[in-house]
N, CA and C of each residue as an Amber inpcrd file, in Angstrom:
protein
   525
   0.8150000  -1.1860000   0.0000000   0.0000000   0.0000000   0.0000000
   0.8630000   1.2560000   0.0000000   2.1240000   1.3860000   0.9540000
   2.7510000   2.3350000   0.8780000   3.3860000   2.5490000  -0.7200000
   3.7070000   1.8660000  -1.3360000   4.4700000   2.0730000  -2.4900000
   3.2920000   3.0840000  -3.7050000   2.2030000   2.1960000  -3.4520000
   0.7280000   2.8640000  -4.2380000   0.8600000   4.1250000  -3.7120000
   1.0960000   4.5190000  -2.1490000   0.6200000   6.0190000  -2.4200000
   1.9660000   6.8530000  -2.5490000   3.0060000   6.3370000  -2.7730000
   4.1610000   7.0340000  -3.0780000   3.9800000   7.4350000  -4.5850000
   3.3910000   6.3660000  -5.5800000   3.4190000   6.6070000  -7.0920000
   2.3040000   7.9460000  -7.2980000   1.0490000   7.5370000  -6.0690000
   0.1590000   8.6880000  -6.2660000   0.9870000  10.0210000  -6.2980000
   1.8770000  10.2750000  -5.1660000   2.1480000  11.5150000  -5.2210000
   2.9900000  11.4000000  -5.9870000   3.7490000  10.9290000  -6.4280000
   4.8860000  11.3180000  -7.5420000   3.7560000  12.1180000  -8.6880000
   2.7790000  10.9900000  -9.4200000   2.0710000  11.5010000 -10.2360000
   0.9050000  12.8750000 -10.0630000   0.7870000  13.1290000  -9.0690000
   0.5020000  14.7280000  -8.3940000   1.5840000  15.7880000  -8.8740000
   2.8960000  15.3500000  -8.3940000   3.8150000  16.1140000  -9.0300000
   4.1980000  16.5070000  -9.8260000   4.0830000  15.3230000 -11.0120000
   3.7390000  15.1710000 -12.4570000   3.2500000  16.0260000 -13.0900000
   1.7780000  16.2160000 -12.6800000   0.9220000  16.6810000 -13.0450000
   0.9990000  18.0270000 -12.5740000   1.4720000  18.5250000 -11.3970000
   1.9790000  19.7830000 -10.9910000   2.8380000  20.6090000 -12.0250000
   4.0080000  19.6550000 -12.5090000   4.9110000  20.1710000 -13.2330000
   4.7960000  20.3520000 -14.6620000   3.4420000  19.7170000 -15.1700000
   2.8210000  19.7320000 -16.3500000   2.4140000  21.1530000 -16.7700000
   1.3780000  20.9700000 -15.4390000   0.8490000  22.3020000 -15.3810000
   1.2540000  23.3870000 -15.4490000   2.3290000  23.6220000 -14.8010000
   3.1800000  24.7520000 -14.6160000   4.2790000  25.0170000 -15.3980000
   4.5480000  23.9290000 -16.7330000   5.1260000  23.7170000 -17.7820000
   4.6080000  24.4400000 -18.9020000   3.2500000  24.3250000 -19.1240000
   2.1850000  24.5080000 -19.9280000   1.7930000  26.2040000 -19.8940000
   1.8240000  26.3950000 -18.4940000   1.2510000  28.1320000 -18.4350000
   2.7800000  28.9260000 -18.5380000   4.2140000  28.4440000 -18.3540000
   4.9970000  29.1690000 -18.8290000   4.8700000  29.0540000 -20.4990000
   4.4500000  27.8130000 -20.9230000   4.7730000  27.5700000 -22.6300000
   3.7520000  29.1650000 -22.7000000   2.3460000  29.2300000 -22.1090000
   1.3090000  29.8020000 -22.7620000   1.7400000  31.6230000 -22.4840000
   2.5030000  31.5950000 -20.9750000   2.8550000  32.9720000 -20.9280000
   4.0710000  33.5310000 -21.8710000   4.6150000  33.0370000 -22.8630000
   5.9020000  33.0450000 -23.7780000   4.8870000  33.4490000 -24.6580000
   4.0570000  32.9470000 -25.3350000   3.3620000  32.5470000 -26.7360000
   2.7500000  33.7720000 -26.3690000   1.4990000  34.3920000 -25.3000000
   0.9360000  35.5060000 -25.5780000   2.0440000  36.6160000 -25.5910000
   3.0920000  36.5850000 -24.5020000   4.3680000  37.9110000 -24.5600000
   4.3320000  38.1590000 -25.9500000   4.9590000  37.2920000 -27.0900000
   5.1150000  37.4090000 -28.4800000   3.9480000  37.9010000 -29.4560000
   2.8200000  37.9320000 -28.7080000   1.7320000  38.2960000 -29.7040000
   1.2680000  40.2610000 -29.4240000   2.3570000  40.6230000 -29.0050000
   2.3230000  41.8000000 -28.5370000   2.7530000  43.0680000 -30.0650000
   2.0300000  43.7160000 -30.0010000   2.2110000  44.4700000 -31.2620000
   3.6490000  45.5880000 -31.2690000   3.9330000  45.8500000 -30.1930000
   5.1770000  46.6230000 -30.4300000   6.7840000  45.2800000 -30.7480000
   7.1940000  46.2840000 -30.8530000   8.3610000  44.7800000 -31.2500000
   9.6690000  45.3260000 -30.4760000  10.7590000  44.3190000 -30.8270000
  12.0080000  45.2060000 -30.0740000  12.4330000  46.5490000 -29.9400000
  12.0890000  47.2380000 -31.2050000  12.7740000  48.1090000 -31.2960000
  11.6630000  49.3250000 -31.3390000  10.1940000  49.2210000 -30.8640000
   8.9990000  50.0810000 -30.5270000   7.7890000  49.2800000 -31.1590000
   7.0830000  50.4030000 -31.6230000   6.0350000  50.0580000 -32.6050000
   6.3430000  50.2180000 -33.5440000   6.4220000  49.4030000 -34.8540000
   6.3160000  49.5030000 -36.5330000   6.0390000  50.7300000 -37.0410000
   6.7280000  51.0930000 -37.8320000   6.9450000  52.3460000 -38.2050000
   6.9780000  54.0180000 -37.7840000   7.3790000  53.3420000 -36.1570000
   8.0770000  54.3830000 -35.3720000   9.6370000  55.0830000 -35.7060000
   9.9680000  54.6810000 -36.8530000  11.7880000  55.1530000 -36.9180000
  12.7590000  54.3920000 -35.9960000  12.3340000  53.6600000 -35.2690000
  13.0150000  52.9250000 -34.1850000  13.9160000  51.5930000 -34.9250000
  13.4070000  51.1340000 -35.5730000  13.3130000  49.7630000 -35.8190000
  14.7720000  49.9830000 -36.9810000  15.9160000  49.3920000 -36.7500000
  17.1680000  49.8140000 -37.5480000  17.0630000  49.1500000 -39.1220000
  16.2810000  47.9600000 -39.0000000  16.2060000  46.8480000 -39.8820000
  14.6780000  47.3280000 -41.4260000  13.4650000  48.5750000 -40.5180000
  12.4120000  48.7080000 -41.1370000  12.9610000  48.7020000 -42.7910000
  14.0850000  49.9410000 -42.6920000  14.4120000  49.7860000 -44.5660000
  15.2520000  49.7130000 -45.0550000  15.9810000  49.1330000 -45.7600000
  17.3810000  48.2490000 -45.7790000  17.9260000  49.7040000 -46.8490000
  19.3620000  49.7700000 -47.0100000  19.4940000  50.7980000 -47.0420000
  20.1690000  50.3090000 -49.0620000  20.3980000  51.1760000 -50.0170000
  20.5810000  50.3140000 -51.6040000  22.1540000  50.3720000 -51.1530000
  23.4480000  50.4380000 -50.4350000  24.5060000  49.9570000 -50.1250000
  24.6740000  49.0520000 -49.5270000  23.4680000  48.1410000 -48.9500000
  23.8100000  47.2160000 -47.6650000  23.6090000  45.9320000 -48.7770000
  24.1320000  44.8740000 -47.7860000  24.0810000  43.6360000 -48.7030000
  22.9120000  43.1420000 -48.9990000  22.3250000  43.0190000 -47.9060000
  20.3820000  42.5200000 -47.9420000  20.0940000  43.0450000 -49.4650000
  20.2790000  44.5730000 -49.3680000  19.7510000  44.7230000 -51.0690000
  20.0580000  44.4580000 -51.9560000  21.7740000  43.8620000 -51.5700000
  22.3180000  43.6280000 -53.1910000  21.6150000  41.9580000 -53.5100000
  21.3380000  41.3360000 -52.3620000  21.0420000  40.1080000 -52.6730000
  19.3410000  39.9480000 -53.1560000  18.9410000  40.3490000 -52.5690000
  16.9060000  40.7730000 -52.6900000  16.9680000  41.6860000 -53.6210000
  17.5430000  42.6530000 -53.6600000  16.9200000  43.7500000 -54.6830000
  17.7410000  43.4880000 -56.1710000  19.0340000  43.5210000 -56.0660000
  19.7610000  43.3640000 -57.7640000  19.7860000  42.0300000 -58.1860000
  19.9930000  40.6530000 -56.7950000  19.8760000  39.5220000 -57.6660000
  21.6730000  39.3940000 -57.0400000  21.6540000  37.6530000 -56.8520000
  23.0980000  37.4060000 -56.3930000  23.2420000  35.8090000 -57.3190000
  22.1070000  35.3330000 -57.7410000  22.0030000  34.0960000 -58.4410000
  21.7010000  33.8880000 -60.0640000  22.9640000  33.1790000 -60.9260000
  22.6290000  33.2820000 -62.0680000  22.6740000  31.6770000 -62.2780000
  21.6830000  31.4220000 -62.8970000  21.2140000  30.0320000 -63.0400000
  21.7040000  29.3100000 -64.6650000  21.7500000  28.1940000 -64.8640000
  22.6850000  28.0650000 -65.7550000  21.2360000  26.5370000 -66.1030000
  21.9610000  26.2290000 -67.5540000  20.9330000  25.0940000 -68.2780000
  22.2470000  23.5300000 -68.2320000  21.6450000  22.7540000 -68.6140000
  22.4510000  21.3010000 -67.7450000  23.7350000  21.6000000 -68.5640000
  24.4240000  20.8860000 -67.9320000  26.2950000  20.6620000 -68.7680000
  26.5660000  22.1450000 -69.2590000  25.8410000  23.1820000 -68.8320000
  26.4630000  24.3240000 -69.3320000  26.6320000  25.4840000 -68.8240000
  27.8230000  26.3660000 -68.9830000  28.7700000  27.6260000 -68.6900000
  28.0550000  28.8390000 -68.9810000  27.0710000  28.6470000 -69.9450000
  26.7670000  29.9410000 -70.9010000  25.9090000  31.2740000 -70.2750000
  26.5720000  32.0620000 -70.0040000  25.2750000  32.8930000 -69.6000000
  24.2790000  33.5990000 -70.3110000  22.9720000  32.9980000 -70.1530000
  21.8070000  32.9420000 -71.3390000  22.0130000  34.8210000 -70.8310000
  20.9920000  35.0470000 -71.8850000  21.1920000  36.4930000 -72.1600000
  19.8480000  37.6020000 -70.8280000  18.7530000  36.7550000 -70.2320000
  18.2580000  37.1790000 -69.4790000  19.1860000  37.2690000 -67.7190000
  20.3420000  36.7870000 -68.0660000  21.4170000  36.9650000 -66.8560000
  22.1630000  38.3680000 -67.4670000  22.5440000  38.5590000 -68.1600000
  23.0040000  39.4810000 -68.7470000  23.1710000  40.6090000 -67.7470000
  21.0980000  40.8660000 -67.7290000  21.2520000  42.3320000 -67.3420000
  21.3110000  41.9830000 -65.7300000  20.8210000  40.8240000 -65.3610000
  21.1400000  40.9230000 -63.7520000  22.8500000  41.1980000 -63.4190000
  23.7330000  40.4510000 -64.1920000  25.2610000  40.3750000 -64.1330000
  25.1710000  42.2050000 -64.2790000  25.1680000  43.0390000 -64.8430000
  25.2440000  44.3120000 -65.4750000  24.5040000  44.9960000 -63.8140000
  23.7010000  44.9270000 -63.0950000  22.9950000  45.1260000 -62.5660000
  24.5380000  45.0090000 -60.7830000  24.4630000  43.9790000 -61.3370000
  25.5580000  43.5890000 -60.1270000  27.3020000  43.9690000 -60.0060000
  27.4040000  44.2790000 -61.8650000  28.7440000  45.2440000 -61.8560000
  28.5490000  46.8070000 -61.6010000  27.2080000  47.0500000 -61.8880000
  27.3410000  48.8380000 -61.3990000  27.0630000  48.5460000 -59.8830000
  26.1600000  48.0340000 -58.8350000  26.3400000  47.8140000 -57.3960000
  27.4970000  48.0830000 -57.0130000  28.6450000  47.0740000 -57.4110000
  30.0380000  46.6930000 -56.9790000  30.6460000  47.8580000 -57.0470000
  30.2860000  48.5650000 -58.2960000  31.2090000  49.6820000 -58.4760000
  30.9150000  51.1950000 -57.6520000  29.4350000  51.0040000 -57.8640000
  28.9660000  52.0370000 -56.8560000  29.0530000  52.2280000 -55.2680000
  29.2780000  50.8920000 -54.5780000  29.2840000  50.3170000 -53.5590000
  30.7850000  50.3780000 -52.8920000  32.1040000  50.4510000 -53.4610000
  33.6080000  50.3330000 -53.4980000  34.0390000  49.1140000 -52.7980000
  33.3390000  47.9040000 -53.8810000  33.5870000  46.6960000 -52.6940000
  34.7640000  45.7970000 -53.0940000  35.3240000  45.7280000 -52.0920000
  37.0280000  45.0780000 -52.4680000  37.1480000  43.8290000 -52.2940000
  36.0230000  42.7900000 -52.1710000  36.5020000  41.3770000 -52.4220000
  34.8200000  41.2840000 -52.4200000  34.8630000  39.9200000 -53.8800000
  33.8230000  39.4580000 -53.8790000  34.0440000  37.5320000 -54.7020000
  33.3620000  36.9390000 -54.0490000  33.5440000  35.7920000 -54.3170000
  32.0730000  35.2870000 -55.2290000  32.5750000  34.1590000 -56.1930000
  31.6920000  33.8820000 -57.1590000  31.9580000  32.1590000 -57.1300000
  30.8760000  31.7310000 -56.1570000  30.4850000  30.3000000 -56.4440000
  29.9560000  29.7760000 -57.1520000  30.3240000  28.5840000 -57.9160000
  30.1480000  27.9020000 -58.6580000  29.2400000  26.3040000 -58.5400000
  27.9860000  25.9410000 -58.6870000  27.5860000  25.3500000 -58.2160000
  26.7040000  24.0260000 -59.4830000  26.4820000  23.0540000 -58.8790000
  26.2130000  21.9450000 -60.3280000  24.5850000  21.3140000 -59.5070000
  24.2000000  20.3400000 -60.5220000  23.1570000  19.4520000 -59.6780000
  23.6630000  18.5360000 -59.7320000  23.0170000  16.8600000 -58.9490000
  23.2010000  15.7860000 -58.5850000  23.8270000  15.3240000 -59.5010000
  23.4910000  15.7430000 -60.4410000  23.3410000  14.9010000 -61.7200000
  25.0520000  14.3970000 -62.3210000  25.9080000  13.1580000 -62.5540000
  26.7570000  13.4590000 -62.9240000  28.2090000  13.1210000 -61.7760000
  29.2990000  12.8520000 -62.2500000  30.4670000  12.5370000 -61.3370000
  30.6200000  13.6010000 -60.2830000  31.2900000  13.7250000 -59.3080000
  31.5750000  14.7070000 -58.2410000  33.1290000  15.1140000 -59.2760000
  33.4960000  14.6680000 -59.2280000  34.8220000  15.3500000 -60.7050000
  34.0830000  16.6150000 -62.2110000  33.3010000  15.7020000 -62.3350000
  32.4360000  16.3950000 -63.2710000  32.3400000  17.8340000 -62.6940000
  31.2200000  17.5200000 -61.8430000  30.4210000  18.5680000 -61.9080000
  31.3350000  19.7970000 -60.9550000  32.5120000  19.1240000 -59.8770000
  32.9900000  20.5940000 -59.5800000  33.7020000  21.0490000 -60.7510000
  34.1110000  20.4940000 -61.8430000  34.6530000  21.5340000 -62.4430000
  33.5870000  21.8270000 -63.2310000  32.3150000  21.2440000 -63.8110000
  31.3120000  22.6720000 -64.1540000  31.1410000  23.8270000 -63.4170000
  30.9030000  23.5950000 -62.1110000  30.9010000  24.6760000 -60.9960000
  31.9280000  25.7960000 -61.2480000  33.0090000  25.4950000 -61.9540000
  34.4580000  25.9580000 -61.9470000  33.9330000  27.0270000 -63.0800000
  33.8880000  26.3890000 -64.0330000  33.2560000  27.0460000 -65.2970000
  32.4410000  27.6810000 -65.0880000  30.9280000  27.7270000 -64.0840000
  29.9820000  28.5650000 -64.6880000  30.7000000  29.7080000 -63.5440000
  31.3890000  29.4550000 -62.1800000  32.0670000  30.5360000 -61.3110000
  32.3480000  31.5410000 -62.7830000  33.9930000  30.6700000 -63.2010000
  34.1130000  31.6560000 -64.1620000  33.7860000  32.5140000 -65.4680000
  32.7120000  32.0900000 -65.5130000  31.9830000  32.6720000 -66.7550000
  31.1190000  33.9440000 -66.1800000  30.5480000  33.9020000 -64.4580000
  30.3470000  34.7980000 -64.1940000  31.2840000  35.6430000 -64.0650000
  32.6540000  35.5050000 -63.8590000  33.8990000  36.1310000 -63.1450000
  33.9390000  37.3210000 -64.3830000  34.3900000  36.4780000 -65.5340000
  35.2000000  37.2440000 -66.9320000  33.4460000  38.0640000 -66.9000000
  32.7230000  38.0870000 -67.1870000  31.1560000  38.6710000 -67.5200000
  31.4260000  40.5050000 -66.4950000  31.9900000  39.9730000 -65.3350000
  31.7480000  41.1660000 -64.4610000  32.8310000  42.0740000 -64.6950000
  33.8110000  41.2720000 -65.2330000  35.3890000  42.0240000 -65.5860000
  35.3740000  42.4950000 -66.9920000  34.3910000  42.1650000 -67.9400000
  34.4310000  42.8670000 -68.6270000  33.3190000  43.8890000 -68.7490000
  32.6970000  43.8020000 -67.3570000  32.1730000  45.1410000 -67.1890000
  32.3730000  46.2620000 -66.2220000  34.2560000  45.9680000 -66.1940000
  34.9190000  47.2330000 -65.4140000  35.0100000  47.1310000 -63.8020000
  34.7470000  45.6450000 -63.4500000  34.7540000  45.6590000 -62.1180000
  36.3500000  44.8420000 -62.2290000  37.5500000  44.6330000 -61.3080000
  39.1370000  44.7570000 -61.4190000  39.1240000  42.9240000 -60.5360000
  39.7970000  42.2860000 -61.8890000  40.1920000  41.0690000 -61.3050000
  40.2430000  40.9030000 -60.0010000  41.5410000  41.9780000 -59.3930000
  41.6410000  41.9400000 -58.1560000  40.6620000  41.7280000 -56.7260000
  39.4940000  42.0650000 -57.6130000  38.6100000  42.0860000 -56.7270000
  38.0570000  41.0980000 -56.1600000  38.0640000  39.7870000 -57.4100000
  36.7030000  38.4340000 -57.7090000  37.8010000  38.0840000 -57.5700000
  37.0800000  36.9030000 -56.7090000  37.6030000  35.8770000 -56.3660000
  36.4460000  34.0150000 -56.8500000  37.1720000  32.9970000 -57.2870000
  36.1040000  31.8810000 -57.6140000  36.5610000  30.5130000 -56.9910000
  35.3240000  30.0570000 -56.3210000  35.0060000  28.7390000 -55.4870000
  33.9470000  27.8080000 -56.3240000  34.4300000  26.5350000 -56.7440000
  33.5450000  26.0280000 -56.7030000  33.0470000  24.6660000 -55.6230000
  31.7380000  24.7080000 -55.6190000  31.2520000  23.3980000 -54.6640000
  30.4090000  22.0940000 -55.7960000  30.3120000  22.0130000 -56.9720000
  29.8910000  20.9940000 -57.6840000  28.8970000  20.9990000 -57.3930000
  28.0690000  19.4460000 -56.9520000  27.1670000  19.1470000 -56.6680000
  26.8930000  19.2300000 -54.8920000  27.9720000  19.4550000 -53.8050000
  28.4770000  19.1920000 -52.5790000  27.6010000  20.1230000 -51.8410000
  26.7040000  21.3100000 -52.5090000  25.8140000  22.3990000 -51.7370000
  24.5780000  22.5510000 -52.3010000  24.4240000  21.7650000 -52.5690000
  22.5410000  22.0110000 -53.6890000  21.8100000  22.6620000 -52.8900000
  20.7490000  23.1080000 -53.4170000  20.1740000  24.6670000 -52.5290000
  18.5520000  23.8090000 -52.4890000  18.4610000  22.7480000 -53.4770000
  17.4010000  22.3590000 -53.3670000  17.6800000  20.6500000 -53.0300000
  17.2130000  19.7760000 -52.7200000  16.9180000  18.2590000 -52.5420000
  16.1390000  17.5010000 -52.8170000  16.1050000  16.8800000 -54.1070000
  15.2730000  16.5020000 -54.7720000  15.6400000  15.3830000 -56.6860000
  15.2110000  14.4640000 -56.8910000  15.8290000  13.8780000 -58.2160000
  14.8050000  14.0830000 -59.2140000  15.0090000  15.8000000 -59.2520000
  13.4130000  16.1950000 -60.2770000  13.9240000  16.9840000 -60.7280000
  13.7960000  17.9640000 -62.1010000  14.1330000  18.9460000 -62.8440000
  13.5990000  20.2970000 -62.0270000  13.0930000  20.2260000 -61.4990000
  12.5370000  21.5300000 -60.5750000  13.5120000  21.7510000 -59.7920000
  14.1530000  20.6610000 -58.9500000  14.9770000  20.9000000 -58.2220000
  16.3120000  21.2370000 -58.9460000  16.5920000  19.8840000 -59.4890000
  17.9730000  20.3440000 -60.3750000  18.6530000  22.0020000 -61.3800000
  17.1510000  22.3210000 -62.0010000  17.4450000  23.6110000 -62.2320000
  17.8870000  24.6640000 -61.3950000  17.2780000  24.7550000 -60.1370000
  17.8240000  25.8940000 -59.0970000  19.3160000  25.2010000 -58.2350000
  19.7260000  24.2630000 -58.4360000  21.0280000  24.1370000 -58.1130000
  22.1800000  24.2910000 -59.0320000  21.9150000  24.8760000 -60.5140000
  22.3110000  24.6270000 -61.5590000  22.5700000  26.2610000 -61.5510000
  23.9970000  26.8280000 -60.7920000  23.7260000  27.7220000 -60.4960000
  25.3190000  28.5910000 -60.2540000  25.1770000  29.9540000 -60.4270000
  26.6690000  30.6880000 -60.0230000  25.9000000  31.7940000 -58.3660000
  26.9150000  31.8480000 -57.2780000  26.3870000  32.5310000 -56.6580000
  27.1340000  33.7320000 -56.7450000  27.2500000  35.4290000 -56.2880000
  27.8710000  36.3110000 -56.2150000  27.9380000  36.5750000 -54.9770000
  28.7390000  36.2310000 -53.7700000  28.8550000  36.8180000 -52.5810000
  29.9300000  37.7330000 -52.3270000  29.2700000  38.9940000 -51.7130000
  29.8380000  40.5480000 -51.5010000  30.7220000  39.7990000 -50.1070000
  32.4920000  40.2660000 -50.0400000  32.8650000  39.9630000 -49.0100000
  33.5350000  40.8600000 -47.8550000  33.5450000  42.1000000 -48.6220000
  34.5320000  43.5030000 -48.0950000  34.1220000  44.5910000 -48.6060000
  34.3370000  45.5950000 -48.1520000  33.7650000  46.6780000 -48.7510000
  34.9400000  47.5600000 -48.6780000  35.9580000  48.2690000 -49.9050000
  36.6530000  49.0770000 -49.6850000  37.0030000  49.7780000 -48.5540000
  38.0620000  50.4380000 -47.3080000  38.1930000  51.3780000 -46.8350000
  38.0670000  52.5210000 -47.3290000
């Protein structure tokens, strides 16, 4: 009998600690449903993040475009990359940014030999594209990852196309 009412109270406790588990989960969840946010109320001027500024990176990646997508086994940059590439050499230049790296990226598809050196190729096809639009070797730098970083996961052409891909990452910004 003693052991029975030892389990009772354990499971009192249980149930104590449930409880009191549950109304911290619930006092977290309403805190967050609170309309001011860290940094005040929304569109108080407070908020450092409300509008990204056209020098900061957020915009070069969301607003000009940091991804040029490429068609299977190939380097070529179709001509609707063009103006994004063009788009991303006046940024650079306007911006005075002193190192920028250009990944090179493949799908599943294909040897791991293969495809990092497609990666290699489409890196550099973005590389020469930006240099001959006045942005200074010195600047670009090229990585490739092959198939080793796919952005998507999947053995479907939906997927494979968006891994089929050059990235432009901003790494320094002039002094």
């Amino acid at each position: 009998m003693y052991a029975r009412e030892r389990n009772l109270k354990r499971g009192e406790k249980m149930n104590k600690f449930k409880v009191i588990i549950i109304l911290a989960m619930l006092s977290t969840i309403t805190g967050c449903s609170e309309t001011s946010g860290l940094f005040g109320k929304p569109g108080e001027g407070n908020d450092p993040f409300a509008e990204i500024s056209k020098s900061s990176l957020d915009y070069f990646s969301s607003n000009v475009g940091d991804t040029t997508l490429f068609k299977v086994n190939q380097s070529v940059i179709e001509p609707e990359y063009r103006t994004l590439l063009d788009s991303q050499a006046k940024w650079i230049k306007e911006n005075s940014i002193a190192s920028v790296t250009i990944e090179g990226h493949a799908d599943e598809q294909g040897t791991r030999e293969y495809n990092l050196a497609l990666g290699a190729r489409r890196a550099t096809a973005v590389r020469n594209y930006l240099v001959s639009n006045g942005i200074s070797e010195s600047v670009l730098s090229v990585v490739t990852y092959g198939k080793e970083r796919p952005l998507r996961i999947c053995s479907e052409e939906s997927c494979w196309s968006k891994n089929r891909r050059a990235i432009t990452i901003i790494k320094g910004i002039a002094p």
